[in-house]
C-alpha positions as a Markdown table, in Angstrom:
| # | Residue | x | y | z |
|---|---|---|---|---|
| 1 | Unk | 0.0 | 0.0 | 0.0 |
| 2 | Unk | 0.9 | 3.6 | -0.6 |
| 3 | Unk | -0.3 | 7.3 | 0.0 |
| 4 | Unk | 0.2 | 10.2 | -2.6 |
| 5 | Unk | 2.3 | 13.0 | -1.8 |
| 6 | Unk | 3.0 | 16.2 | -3.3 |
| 7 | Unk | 6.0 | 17.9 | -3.4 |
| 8 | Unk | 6.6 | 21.2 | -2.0 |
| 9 | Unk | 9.1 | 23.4 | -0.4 |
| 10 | Unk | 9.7 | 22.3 | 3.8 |
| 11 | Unk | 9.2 | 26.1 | 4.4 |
| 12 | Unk | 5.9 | 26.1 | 2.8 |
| 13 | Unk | 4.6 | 23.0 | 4.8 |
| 14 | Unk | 6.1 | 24.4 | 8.4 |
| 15 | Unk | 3.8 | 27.6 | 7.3 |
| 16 | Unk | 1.2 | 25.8 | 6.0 |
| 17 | Unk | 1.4 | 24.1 | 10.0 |
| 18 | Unk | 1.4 | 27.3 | 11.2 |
| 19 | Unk | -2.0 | 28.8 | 9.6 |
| 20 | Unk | 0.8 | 31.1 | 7.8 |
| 21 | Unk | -0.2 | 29.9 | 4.4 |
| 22 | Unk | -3.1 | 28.2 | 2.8 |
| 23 | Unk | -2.4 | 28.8 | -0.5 |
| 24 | Unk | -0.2 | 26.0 | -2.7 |
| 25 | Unk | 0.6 | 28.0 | -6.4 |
| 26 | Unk | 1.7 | 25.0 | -9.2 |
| 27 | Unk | 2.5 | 24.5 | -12.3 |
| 28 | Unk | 4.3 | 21.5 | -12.8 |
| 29 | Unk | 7.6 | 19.9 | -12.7 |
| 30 | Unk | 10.2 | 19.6 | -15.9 |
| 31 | Unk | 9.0 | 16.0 | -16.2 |
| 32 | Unk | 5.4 | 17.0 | -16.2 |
| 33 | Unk | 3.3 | 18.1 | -19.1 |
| 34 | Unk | 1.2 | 20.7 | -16.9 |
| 35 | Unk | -0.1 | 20.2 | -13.3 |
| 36 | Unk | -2.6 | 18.0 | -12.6 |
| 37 | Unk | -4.2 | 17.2 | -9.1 |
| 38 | Unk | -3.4 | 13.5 | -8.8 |
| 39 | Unk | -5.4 | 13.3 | -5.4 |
| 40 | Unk | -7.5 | 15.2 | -3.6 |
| 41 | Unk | -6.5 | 14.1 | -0.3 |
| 42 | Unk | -2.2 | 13.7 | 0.0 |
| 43 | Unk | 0.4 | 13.5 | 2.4 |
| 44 | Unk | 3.1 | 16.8 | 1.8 |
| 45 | Unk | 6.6 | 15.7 | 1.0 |
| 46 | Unk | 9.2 | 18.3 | 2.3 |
| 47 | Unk | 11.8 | 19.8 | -0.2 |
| 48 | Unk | 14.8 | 21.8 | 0.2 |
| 49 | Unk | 16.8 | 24.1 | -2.6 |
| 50 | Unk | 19.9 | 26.4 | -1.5 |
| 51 | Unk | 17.4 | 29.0 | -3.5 |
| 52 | Unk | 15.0 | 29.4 | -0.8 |
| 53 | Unk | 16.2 | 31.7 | 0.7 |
| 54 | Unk | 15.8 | 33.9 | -1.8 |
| 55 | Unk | 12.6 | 33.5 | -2.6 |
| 56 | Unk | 11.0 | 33.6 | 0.8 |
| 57 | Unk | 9.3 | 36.9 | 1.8 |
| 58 | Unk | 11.9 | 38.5 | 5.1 |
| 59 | Unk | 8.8 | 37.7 | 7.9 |
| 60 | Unk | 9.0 | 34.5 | 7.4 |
| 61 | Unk | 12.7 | 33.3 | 6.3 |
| 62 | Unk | 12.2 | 31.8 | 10.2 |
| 63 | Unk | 10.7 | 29.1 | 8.8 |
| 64 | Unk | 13.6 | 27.9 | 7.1 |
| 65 | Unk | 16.3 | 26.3 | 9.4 |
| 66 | Unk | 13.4 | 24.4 | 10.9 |
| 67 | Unk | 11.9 | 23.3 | 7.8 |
| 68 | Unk | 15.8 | 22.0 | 6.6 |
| 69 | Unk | 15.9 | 19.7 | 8.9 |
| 70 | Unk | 12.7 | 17.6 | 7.3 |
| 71 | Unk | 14.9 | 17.1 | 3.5 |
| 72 | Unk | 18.1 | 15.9 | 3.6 |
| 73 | Unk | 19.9 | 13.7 | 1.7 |
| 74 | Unk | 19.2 | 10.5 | 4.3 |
| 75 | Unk | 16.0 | 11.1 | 5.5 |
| 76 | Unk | 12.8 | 13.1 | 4.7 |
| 77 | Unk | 10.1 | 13.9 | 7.5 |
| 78 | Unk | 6.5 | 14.0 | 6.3 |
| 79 | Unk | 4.8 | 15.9 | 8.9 |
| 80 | Unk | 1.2 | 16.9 | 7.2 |
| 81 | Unk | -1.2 | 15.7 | 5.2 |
| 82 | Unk | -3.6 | 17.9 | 2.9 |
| 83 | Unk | -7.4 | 18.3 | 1.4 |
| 84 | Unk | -7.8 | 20.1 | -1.5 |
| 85 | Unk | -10.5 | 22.8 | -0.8 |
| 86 | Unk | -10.7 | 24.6 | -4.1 |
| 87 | Unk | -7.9 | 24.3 | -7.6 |
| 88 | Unk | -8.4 | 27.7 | -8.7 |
| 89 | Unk | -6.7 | 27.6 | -12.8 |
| 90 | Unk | -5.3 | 31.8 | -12.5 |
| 91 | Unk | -6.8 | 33.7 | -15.8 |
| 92 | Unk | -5.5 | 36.7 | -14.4 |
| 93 | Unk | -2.0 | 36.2 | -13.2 |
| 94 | Unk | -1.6 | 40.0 | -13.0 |
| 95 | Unk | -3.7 | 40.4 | -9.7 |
| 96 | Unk | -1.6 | 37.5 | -8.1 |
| 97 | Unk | -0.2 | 40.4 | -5.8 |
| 98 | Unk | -4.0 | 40.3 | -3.9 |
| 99 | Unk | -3.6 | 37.1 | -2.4 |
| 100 | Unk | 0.1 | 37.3 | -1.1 |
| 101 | Unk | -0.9 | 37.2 | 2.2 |
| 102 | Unk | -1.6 | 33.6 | 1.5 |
| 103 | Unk | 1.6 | 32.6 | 1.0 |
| 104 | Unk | 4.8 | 32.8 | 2.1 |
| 105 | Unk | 6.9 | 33.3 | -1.5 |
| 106 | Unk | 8.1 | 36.9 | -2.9 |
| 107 | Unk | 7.2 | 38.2 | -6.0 |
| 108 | Unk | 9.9 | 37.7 | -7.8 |
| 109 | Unk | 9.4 | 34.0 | -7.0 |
| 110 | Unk | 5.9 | 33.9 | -7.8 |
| 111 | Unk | 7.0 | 35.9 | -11.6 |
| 112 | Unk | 10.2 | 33.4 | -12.1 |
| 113 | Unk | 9.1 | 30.1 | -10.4 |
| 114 | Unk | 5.6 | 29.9 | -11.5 |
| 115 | Unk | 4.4 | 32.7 | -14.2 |
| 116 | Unk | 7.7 | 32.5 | -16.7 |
| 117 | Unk | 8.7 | 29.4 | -15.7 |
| 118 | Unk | 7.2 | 27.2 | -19.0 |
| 119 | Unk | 4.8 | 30.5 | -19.6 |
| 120 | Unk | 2.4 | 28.4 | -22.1 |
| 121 | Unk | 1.5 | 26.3 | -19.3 |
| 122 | Unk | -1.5 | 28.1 | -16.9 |
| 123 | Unk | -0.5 | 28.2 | -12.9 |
| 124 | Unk | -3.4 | 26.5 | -10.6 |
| 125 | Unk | -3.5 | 27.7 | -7.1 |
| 126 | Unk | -4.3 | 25.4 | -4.7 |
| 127 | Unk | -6.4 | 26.7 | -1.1 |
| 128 | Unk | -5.8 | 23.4 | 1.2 |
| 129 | Unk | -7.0 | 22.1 | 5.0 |
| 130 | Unk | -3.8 | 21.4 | 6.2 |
| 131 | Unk | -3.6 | 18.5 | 9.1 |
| 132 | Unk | -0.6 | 17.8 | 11.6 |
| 133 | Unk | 1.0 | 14.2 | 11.6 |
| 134 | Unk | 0.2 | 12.9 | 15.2 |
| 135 | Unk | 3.6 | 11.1 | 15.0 |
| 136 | Unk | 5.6 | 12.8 | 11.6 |
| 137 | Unk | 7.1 | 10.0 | 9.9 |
| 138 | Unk | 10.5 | 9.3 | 9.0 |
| 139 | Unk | 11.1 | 7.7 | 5.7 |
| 140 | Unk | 14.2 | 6.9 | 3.9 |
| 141 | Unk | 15.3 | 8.9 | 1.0 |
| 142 | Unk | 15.4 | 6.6 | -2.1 |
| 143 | Unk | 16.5 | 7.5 | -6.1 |
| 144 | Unk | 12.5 | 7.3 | -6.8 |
| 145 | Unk | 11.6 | 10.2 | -4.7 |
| 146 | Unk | 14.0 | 12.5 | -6.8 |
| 147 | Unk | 12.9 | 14.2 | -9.9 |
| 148 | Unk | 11.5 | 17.5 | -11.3 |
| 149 | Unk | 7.8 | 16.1 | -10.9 |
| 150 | Unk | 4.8 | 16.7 | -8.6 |
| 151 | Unk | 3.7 | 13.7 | -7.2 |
| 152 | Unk | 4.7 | 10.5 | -5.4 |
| 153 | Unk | 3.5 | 7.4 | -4.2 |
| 154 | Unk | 5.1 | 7.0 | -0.7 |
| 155 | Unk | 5.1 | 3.5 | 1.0 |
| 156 | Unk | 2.8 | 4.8 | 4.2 |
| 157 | Unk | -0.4 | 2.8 | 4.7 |
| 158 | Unk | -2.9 | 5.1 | 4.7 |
| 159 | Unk | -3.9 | 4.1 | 8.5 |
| 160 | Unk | -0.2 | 5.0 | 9.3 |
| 161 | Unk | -1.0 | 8.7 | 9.0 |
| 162 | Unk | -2.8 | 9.3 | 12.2 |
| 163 | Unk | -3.9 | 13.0 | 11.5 |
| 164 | Unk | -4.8 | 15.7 | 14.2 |
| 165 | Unk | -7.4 | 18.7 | 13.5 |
| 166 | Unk | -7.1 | 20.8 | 10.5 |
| 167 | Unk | -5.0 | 24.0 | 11.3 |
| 168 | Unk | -7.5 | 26.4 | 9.9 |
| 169 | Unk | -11.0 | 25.9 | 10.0 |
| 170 | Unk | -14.1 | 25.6 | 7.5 |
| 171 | Unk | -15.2 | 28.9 | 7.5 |
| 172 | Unk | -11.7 | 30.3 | 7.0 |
| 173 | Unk | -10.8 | 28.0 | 4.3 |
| 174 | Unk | -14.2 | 28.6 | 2.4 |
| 175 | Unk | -13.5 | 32.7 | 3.0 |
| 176 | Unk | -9.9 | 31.8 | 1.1 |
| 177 | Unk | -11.5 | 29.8 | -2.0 |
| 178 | Unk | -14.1 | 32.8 | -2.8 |
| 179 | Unk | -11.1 | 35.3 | -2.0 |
| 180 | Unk | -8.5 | 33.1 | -4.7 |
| 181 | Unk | -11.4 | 33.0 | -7.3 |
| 182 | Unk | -12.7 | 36.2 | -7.1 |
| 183 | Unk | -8.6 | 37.4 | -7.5 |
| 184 | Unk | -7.0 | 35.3 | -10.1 |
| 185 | Unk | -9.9 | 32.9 | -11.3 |
């Protein structure tokens, strides 16, 4: 048995766990002809560039010693688990600068890593209800998790993934997905 995961930065998942972010912007890896929501409900599995940095907005560069620590080149530690409340496809990537309070990235990320980054391709922001691990689990890096690609298919029994309460509630979440669509939908 195994659980889909999605990749995304460590950073992003400690603020998604800290109701800092609820608001996943994709596009696709290199290996990937666009992006495509595999599953609805999926574990997140922690990644870590030197580039970060960079590309993190100042208030919340905190977030990345901690979130180092969950990718390296042993070990990753999968610490949350995701529902997919709305997959918003941005028509207008121009008023992208109206929900940046949902996300932890700077513009210049948000332009280079996602808008000109394969610019044919259409960016899909994600608004999610996040969920702690109970007990994160610690999993072996292997060569399959590697790659330029969105998904993977981790070997974690579903039942495995004891999940606490979502960090941000329904009303909250729902008050995000009108806010994305009404934006950049």
């Amino acid at each position: 048995m195994t659980t889909p995961a999605l990749k995304e930065w460590s950073a992003a998942v400690h603020a998604l766990l800290a109701g800092r972010q609820s608001v996943l912007l994709r596009k696709g890896g290199i290996h990937e002809k666009r992006f495509q929501l595999s599953a609805p409900e999926f574990l997140l599995f922690p990644t870590v560039a030197h580039g970060h940095a960079e590309r993190v907005r100042p208030e919340h560069r905190d977030l990345l010693s901690p979130a180092a620590a969950d990718s390296t080149e042993d070990a990753v530690l999968i610490r949350a688990a995701a529902s997919v409340i709305a997959a918003v496809e941005v028509q207008r990537p121009e008023r992208l600068g109206e929900i940046e309070d949902l996300h932890i990235w700077t513009v210049a990320s948000v332009r280079e890593d996602r808008l000109d980054f394969r610019p044919k391709h259409r960016l899909t922001a994600l608004v999610v209800a996040v969920r702690p691990l109970r007990a994160p689990i610690t999993l072996a890096r292997t060569p399959e998790m590697g790659g330029c690609r969105s998904w993977l298919e981790l070997p974690i029994e579903p039942g495995d993934a004891v999940l606490d309460d979502p960090v941000l509630d329904d009303a909250t979440l729902a008050a995000v997905s009108r806010r994305v669509r009404q934006s950049v939908g």
